[in-house]
C-alpha positions as CSV (number, residue, x, y, z in Angstrom):
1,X,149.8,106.3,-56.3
2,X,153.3,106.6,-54.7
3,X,152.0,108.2,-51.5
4,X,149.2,104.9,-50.9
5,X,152.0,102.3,-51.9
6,X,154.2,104.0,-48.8
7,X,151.0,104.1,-46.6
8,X,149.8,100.8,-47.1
9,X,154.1,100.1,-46.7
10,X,154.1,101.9,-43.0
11,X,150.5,100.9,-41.9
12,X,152.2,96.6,-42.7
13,X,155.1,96.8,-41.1
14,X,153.9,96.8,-37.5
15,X,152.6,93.1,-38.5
16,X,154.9,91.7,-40.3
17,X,158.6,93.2,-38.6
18,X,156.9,92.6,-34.4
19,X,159.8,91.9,-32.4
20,X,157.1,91.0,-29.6
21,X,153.3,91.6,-29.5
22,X,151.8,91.5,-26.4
23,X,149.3,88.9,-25.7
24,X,145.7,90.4,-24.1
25,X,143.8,86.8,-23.8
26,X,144.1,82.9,-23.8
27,X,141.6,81.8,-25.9
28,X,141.7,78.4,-25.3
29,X,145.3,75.7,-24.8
30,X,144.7,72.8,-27.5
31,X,147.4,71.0,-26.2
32,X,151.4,71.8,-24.6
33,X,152.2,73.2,-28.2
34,X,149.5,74.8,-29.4
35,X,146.6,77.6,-28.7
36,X,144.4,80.2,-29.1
37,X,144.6,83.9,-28.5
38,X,143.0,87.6,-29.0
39,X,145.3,90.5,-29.7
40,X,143.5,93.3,-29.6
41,X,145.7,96.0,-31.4
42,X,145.2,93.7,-34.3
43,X,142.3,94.1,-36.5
44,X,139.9,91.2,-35.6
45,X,140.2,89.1,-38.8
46,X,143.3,88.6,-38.1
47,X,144.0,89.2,-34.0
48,X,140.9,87.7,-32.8
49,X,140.9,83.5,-32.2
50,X,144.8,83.5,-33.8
51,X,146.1,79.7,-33.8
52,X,149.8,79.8,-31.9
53,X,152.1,77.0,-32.2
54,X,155.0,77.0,-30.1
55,X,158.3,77.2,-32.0
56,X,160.9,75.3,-31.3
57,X,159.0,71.9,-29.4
58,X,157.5,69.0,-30.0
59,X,155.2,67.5,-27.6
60,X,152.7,64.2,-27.4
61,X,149.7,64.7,-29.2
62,X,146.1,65.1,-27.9
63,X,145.0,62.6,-30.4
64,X,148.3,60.2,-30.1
65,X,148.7,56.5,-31.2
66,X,148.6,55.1,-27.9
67,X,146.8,56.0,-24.6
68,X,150.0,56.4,-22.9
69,X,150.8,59.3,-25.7
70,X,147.3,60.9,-25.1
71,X,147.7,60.8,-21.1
72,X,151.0,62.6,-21.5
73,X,149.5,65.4,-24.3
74,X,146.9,65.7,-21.4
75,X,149.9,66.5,-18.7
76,X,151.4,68.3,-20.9
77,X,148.2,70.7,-21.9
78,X,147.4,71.0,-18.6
79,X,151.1,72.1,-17.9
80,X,150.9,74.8,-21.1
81,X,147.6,75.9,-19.2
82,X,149.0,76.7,-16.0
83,X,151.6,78.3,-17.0
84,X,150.0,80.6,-19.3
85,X,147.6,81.2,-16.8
86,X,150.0,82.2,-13.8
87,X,151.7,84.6,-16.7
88,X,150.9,88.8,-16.6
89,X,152.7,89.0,-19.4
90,X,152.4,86.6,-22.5
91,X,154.7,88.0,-26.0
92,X,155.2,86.3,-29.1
93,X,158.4,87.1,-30.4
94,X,159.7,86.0,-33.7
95,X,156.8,85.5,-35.0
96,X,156.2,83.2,-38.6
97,X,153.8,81.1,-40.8
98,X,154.8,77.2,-40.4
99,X,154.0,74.7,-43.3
100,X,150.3,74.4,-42.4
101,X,149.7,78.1,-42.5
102,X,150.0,78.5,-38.8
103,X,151.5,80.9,-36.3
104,X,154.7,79.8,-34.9
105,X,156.3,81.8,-32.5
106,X,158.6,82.1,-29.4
107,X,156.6,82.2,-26.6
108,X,157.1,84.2,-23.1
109,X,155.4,84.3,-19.9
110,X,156.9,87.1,-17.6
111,X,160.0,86.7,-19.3
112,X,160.3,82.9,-19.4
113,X,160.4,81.1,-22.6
114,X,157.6,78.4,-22.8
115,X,159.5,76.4,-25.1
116,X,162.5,75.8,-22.4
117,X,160.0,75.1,-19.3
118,X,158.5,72.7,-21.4
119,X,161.3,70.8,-22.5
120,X,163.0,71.4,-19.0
121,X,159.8,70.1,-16.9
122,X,160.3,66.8,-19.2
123,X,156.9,67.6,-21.5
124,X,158.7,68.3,-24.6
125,X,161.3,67.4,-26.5
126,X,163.4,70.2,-29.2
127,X,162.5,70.3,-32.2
128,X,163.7,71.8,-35.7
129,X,161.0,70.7,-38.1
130,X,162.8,67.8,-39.1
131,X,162.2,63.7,-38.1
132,X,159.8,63.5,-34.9
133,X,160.4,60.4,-33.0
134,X,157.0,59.0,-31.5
135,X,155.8,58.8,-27.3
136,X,154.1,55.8,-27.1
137,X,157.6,54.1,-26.6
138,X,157.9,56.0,-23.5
């Protein structure tokens, strides 16, 4: 019983202690802050259509409270896209569950965070998990 507690122990850790996993495919970009994406060294149930949310942004919303919040979640999506796009190499680092159950991680294209060319390119703004301020004043 010892022996298949330490297995099960070694064959976890991979998943849970990940400094980076390397991302094979873009599923799909939801908006600047979140997407979808297939890891393949993962078994599918969990690898396969995995929900990412950036760590460490906060962006408009696709479905915002005014159209000026939804055109800028569209700039800002289409933004995420490219860059992810241009990218050979996408990792997750730091990888956790947020409060809705969901993927948040650091995210890196060829060695550039996501999070800073976001905020730097004026499409996000930092954020801690705490107060959001809205976009439609903006």
């Amino acid at each position: 019983m010892t022996r298949v507690l330490i297995l099960f122990g070694l064959l976890c850790t991979p998943f849970v202690y990940a400094q980076s996993i390397v991302v094979d495919r873009i599923i799909s970009v939801y908006d600047a802050d979140t997407f979808r994406v297939d890891i393949d060294s993962w078994p599918q149930i969990i690898g396969k259509n995995m929900s990412i949310r950036v760590n460490g942004v906060d962006a408009a919303e696709i479905r915002g409270k005014c159209a000026s919040e939804k055109q800028q979640a569209k700039a800002a999506r289409d933004f995420t896209r490219a860059f992810l796009k241009k990218g050979h190499l996408i990792e997750l680092r730091g990888m956790k569950r947020g409060k809705y159950f969901r993927v948040i991680a650091d995210v890196y294209v060829d060695g550039k965070s996501l999070s800073e060319e976001l905020i730097r390119s004026g499409y996000a703004r930092p954020y801690d998990g705490g107060h959001r301020d809205g976009w439609c004043s903006l």
